[in-house]
VEXTIMI-251325 format. One record per atom (N, C-alpha, C): residue in one letter; x, y, z. Coordinates in steps of 0.05 Angstrom, whole numbers, plus 5000, padded with zeros to 4 digits. Example, Ala and Ser with C-alpha at 12.3 -4.5 7.8 and 13.67 -1.06 7.14 Angstrom:
2
a526448865156;a524649105156;a526449345156;s525749555142;s527349795143;s525850015157;
This chain:
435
x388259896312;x387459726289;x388559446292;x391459496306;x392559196297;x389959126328;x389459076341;x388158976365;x385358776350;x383958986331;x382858876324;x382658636300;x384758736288;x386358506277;x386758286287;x388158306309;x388258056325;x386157866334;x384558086339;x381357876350;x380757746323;x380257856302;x378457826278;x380657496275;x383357516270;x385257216273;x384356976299;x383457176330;x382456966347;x380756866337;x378156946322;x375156846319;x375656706296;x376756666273;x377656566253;x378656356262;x381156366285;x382855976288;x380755896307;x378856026327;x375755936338;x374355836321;x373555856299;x372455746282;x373455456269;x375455516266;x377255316246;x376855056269;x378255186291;x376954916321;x374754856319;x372854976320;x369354866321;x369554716302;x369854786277;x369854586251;x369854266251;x374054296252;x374654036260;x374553876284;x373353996317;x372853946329;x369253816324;x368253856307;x365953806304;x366153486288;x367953506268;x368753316252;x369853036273;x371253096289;x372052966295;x370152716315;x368552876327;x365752826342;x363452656332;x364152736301;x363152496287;x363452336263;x366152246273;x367452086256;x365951846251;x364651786263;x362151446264;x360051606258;x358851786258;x356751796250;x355351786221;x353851606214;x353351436186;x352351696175;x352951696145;x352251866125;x353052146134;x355152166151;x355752376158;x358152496142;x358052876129;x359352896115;x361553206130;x364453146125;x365653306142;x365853706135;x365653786142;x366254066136;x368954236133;x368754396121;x372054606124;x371454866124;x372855006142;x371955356151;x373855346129;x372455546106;x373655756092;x374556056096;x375756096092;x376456436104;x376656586075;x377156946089;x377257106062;x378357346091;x380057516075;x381657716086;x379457976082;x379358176100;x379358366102;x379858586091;x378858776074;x380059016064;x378659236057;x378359396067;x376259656061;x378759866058;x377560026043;x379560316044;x377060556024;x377960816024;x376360986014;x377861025986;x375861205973;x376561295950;x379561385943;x379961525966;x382661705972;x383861715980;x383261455990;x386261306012;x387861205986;x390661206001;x393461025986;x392660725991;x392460625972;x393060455968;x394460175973;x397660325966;x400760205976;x400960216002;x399060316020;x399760366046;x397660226064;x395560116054;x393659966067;x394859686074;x394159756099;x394859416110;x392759186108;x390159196118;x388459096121;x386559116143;x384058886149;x383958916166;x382558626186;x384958436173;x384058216189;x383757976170;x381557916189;x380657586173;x377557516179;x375957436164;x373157336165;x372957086161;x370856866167;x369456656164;x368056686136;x368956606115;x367256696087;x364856416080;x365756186085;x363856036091;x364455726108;x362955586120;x363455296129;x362355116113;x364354976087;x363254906070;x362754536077;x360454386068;x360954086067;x362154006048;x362653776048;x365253616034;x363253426030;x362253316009;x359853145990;x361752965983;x364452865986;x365852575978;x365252315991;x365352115980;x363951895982;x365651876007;x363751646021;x365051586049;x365251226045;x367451086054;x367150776057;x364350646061;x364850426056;x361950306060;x361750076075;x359750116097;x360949856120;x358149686122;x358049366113;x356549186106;x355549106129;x353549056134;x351648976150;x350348736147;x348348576162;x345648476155;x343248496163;x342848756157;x340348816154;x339548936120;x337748776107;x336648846079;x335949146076;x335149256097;x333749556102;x335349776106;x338049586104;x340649866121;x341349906083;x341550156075;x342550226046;x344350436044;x345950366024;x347850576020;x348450685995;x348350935993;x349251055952;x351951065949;x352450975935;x355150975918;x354851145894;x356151375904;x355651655877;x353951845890;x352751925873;x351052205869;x347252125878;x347352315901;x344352255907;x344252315934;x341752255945;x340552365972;x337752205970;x336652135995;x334351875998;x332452046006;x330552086005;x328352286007;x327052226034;x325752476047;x324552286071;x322952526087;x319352416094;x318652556106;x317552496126;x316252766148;x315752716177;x313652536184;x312052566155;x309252366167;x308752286132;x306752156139;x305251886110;x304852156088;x303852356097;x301852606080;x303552806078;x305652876092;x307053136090;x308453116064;x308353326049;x310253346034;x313053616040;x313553556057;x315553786071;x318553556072;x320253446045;x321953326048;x324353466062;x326253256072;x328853186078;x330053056061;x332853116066;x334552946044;x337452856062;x337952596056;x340152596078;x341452276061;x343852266072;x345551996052;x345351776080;x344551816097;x343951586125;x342451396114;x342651156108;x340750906099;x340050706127;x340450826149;x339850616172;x337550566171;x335250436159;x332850496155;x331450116169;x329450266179;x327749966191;x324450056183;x323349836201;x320249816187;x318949836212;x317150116221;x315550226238;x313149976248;x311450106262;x309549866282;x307649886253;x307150066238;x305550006208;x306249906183;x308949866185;x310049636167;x312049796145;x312550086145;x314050286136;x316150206143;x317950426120;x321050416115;x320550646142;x322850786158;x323050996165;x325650996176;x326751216178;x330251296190;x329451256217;x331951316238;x331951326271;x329851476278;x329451756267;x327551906276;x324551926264;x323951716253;x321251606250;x320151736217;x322651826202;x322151936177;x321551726151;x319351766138;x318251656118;x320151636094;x321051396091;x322951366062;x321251376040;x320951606022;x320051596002;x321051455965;x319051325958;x319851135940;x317051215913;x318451095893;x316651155870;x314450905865;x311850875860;x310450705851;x311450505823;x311550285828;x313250095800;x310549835799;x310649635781;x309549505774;x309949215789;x308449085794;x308948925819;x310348735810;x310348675778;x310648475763;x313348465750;x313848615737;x316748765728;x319148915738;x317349105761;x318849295774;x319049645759;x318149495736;x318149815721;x316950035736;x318350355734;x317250495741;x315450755732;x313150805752;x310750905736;x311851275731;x313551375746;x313351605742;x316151555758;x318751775746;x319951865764;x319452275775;x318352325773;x317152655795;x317752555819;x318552775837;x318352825866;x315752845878;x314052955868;x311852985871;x309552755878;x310652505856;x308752265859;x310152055881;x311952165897;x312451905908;x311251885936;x311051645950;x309951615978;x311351405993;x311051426012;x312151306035;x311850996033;x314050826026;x314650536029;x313650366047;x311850186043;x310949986057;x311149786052;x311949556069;x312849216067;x310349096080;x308248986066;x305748906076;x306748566079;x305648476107;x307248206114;x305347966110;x302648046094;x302347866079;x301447806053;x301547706025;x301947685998;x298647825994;x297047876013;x293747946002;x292947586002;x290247635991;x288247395986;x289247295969;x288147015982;x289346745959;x287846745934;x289446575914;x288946505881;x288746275879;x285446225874;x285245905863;x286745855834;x286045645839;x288645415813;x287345415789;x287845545763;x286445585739;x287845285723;x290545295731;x292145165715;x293644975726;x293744775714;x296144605718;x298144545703;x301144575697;x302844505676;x304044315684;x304144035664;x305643775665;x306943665643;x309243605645;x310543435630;x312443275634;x312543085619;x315042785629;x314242645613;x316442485616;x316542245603;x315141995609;x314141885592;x312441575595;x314341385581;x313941185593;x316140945588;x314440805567;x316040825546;x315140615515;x315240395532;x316740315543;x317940025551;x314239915560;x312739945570;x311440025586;x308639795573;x307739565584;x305939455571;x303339565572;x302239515559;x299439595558;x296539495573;x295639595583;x292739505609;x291039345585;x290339175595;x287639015585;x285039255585;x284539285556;x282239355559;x278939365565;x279439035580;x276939035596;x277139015610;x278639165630;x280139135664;x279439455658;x277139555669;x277639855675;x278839935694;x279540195688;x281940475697;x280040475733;x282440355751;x281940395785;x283940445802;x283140765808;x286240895823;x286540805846;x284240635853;x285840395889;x287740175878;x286840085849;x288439875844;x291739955822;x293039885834;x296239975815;x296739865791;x295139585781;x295239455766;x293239555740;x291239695748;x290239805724;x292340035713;x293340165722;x295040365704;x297840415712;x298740595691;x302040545689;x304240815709;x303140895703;x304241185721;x302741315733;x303441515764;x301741785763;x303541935776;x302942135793;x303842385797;x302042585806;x302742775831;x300542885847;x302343245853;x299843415841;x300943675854;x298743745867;x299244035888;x297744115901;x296544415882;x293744385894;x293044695876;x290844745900;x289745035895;x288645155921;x286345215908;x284245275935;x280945345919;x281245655931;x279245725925;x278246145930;x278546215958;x278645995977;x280046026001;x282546066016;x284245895997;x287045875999;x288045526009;x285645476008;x285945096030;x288044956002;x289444756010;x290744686002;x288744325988;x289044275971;x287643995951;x290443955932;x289443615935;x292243475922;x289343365886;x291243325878;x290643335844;x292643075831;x291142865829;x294142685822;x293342515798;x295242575774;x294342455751;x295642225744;x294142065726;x294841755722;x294841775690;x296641525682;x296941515654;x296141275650;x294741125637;x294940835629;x294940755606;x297140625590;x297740595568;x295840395557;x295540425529;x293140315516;x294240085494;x293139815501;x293839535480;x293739725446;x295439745430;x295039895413;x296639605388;x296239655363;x298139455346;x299639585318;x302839525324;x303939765309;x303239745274;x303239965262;x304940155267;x303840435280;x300540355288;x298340455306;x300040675331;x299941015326;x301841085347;x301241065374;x302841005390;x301840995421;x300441105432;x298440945460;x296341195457;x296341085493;x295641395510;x294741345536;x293541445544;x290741345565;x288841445585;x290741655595;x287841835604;x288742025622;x286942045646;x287242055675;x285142135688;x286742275702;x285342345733;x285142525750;x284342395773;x284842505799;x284142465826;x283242625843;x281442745853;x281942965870;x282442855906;x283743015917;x284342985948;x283242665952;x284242475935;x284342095940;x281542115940;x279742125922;x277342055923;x277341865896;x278141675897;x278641415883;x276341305875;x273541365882;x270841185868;x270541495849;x271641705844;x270541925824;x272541985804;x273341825795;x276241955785;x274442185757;x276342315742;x275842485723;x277242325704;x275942285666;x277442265647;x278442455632;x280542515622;x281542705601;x281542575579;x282542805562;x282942675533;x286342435534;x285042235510;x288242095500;x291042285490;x293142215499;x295042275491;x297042075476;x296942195455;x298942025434;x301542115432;x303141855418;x306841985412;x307141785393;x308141835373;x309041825343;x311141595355;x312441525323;x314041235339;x317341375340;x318141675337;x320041725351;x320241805380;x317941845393;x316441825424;x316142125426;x315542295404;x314542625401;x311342585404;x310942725424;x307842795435;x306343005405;x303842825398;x302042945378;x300543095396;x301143315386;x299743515402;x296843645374;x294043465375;x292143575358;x289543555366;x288643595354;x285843685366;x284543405360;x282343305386;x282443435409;x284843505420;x283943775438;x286643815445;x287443635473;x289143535476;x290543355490;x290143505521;x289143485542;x288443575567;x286543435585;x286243495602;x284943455632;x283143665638;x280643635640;x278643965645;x277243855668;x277644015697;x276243875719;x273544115722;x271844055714;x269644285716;x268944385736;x269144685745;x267344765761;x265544715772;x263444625751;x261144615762;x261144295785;x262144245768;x263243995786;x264643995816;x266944015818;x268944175833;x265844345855;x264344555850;x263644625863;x260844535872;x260744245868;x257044115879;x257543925895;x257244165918;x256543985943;x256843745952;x255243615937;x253243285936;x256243135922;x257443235901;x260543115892;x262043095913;x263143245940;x263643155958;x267243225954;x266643445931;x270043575927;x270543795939;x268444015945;x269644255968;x268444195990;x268844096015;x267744196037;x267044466050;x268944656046;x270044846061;x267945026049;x267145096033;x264845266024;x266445426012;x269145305998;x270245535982;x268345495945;x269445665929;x268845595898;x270245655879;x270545435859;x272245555838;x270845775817;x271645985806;x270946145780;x270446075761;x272245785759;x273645755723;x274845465723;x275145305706;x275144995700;x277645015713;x278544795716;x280644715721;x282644585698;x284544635680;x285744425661;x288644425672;x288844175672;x290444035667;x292644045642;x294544235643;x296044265612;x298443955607;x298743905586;x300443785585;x303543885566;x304044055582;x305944225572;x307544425597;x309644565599;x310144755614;x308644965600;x308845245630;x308045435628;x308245645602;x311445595591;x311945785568;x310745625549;x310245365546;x309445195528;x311445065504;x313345045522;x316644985500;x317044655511;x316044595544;x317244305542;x314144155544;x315043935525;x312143715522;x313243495529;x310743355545;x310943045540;x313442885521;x313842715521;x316342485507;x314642195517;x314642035506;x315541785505;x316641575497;x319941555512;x321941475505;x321441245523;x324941035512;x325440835527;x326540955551;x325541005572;x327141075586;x324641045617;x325941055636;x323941095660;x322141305659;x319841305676;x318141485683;x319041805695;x318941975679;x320342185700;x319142435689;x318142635706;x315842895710;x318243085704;x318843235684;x320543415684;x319243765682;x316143705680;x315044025692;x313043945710;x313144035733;x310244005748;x308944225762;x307444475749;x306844705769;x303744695763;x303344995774;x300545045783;x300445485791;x297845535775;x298345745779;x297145945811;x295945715832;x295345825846;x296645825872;x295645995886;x296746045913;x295646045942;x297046055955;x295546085984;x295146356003;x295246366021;x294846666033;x299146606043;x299346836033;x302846806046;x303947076056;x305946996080;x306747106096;x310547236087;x311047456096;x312847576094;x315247376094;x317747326083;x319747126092;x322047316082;x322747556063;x325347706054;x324547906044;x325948056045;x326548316024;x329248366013;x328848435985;x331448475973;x330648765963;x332648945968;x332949075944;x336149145923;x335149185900;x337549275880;x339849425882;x340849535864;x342049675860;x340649885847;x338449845835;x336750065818;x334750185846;x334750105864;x333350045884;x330050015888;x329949845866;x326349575865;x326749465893;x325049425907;x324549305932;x322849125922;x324148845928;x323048635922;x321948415943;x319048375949;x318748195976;x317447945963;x318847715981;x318747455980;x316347335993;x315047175988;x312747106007;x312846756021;x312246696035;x311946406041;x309946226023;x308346306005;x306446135988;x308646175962;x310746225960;x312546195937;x312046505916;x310046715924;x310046895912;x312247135912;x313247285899;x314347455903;x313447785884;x313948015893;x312648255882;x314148455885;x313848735867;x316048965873;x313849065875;x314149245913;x312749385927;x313049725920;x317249785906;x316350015909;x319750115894;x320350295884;x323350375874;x324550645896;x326450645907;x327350825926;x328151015906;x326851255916;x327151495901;x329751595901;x332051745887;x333551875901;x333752205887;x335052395898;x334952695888;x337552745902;x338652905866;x339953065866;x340053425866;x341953525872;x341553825865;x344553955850;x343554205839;x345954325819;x347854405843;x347654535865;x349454545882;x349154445919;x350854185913;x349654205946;x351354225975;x352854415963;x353654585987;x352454845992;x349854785975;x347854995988;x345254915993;x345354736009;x343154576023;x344354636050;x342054656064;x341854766094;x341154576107;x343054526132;x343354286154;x340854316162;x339854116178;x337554036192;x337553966217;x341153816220;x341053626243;x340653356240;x340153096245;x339752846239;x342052716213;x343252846211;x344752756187;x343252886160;x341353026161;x340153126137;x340153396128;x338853466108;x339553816097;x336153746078;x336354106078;x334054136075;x335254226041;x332654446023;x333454525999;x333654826010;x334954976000;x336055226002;x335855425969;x335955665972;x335855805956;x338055715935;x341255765946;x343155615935;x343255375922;x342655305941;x342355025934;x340754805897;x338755015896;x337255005867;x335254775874;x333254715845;x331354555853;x332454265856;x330454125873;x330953875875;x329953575852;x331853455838;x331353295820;x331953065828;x328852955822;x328852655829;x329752495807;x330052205814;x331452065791;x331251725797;x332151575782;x332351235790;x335351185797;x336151075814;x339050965825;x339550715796;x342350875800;x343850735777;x342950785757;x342350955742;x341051005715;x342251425716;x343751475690;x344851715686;x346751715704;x346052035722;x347452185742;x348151985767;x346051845775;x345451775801;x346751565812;x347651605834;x348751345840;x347351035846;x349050825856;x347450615860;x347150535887;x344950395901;x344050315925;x345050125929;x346750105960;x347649775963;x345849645980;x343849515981;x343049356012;x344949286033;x343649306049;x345049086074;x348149316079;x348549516069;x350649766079;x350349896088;x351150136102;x352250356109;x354250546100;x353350766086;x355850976088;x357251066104;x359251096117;x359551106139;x361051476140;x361951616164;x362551796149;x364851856133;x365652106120;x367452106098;x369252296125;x369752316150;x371552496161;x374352306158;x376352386152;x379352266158;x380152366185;x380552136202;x381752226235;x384252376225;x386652296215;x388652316217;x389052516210;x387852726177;x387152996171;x386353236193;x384353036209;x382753216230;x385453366250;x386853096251;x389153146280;x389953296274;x391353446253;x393853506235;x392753756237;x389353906230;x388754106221;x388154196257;x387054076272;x387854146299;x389254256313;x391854156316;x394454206318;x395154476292;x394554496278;x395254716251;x393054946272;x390254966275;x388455106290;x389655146314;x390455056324;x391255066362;x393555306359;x396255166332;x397755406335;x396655776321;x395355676311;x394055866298;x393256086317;x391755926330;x389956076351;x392356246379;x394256036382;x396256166396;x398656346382;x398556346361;x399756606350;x397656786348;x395156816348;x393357096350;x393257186375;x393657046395;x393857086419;x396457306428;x398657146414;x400757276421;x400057586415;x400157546384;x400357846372;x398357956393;x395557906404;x394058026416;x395758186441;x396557896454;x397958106484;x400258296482;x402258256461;x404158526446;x403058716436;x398758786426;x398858866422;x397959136443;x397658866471;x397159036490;x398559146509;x400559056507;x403959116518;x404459456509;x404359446485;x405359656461;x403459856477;x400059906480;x398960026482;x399760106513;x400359906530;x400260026561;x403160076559;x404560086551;x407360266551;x407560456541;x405460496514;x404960856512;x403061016526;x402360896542;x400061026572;x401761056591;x403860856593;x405460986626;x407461216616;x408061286596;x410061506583;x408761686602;x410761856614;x410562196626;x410562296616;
């Protein structure tokens, strides 16, 4: 009995070596989490056996459990490399269509020859569908999510519906002779301008540059100024808008008519006008606001210099990939070169009620297991879940210096089973040579 005792102690400090010899092997390996051989003793006896007199009969492997504690976190620059801080696991499958997930805390993640998230081994980072605009998300289920893509360019361009302007006009500012008409070659007919770019249904780039020319007015008559337009310096066509007035504390009357610039379509798109070449077309007028976008800053005319304090436009060009950010909630956010930006997608993450009963895979990942319980998806940083860092790595959670210690604790281990083993074979061949 004791013999076998002894073995059942060899295979046990054999184990305990594999363990931390395993640990130690991959102390660098990212998202890697370390293990500990558990044991449990031996004991069988019959109904009618004593009790007080049972010794045992050894030692077993009861389980090799993982150790799920956070591991350091080592910063990078790459936007694509991610790491959880807390509770969670990054979802990930073999192909675009499979739904046969992985779950693993490795965030080394890059972007395949189709423009995909994917791990080292070519696994699909699964992410939830969100709103391009907000980031909000449409569903958190496991079920609805799909494989992350960074498309490298913004889609088709957006002609220019709008233009938003405002600044200041200089009271100081004399007034044009009114029988000297409004001529954008000549500087002397008017008092200011200012030029933005806006795009047609193509994406081509046209400059837009508006002029103000203040009008001989006699007080206490409120100020009043021309408005025109230019398109891409075509100076024999200019466009008129409506007058814009300012009260004599230099507050813009904003009344009907309403105060704007309307470059017509139909216009804009005839030929023979000699404003699109390109054979692009506009949908929809063009105006000219005289206001920002939220509609909070207006026109002024103060004593003071000429100066444009809103100048945009709502359209765009065809644009190319330039960043990705993602959160802490983890919204993947991409930047474009025409100044657009969009949330492509929210990184899923899943938890489980026990996950030292998820079953290794290999790659740094585990599968779902009976034990283990169902798998619950969720948003990073919100409840249970932990939060996503960009541009990190988890790195693993093994302690070298623990490892050494339990080595050296295993090694003697293993050489005290040994011993008892060969005394217990001493004992045996000295009751065989007895006469």
């Amino acid at each position: 009995m004791s013999f076998n005792i002894a073995l059942s102690g060899l295979a046990a400090a054999q184990k305990d070596l594999d363990v931390t010899a395993n640990n130690i092997a991959n102390v660098n390996t990212t998202g890697f989490k370390e293990s500990r051989a558990e044991f449990a003793d031996v004991y069988a006896t019959s109904i009618f056996a004593s009790g007080r007199t049972k010794v045992g009969d050894g030692v077993t492997t009861a389980v090799v459990a993982q150790q799920f504690n956070q591991g350091s976190l080592q910063f990078t620059n790459n936007s694509l490399d991610l790491a959880i801080t807390g509770e969670g696991f990054f979802a990930t499958t073999p192909d675009r269509v499979s739904r046969d997930m992985t779950y693993s805390r490795a965030g080394a993640f890059k972007l395949n020859k189709d423009n995909f998230i994917v791990d080292n081994k070519g696994n699909f980072l699964q992410g939830f569908s969100v709103d391009p605009v907000t980031g909000e998300n449409q569903s958190v289920s496991l079920s609805t999510t799909s494989p992350i893509s960074i498309p490298t360019s913004a889609g088709a361009p957006r002609a220019t519906n709008n233009i938003f302007l405002s600044m200041n006009l200089d009271s100081r500012e004399i007034g044009k002779d009114p029988a000297v008409p409004f001529n954008a070659a000549d500087r002397s007919t008017y008092n200011h301008s200012t030029s933005v770019t806006v795009y047609d249904s193509l994406g081509e780039a046209h400059t837009v540059t508006s002029y103000f020319r203040k009008i001989q007015t006699t007080p206490p008559a409120n100020s009043e100024w021309e408005t025109w337009v230019v398109w891409d310096g075509l100076t024999s066509a200019p466009i008129q808008g409506n007058n814009i007035q300012f009260d004599s504390s230099g507050n813009f009357i904003d009344t009907p008519p309403v105060p704007n610039i309307t470059l017509p379509a139909a216009t804009l798109n005839d030929p023979s006008a000699g404003y699109l070449t390109n054979g692009a077309q506009f949908a929809a007028d063009i105006v000219v606001n005289f206001r920002d976008a939220s509609g909070v800053r207006l026109p002024t005319q103060y004593a003071a210099a000429f100066d444009v304090t809103n100048l945009s436009q709502d359209g765009t060009t065809v644009g190319f990939l330039t960043g990705v950010d993602i959160d802490a909630f983890g919204r993947v956010l991409a930047s474009y070169s025409n100044g657009d930006s969009a949330y492509l997608a929210q990184v899923s993450l899943v938890r489980f009620a026990n996950v030292q009963g998820l079953k290794q895979v290999g790659n740094t990942s585990w599968k779902q297991s009976i034990t283990s319980g169902e798998p619950i998806a969720g948003q990073a940083n919100i409840g249970t879940f932990g939060a996503i860092n960009a541009s990190a790595l988890e790195q693993s959670n093994v302690n070298l210096t623990t490892e050494l210690v339990d080595l050296i604790t295993a090694q003697r281990n293993f050489q005290a089973n040994s011993r008892a083993l060969e005394v217990n074979s001493q004992l045996q061949q000295s009751i065989l040579q007895i006469r």
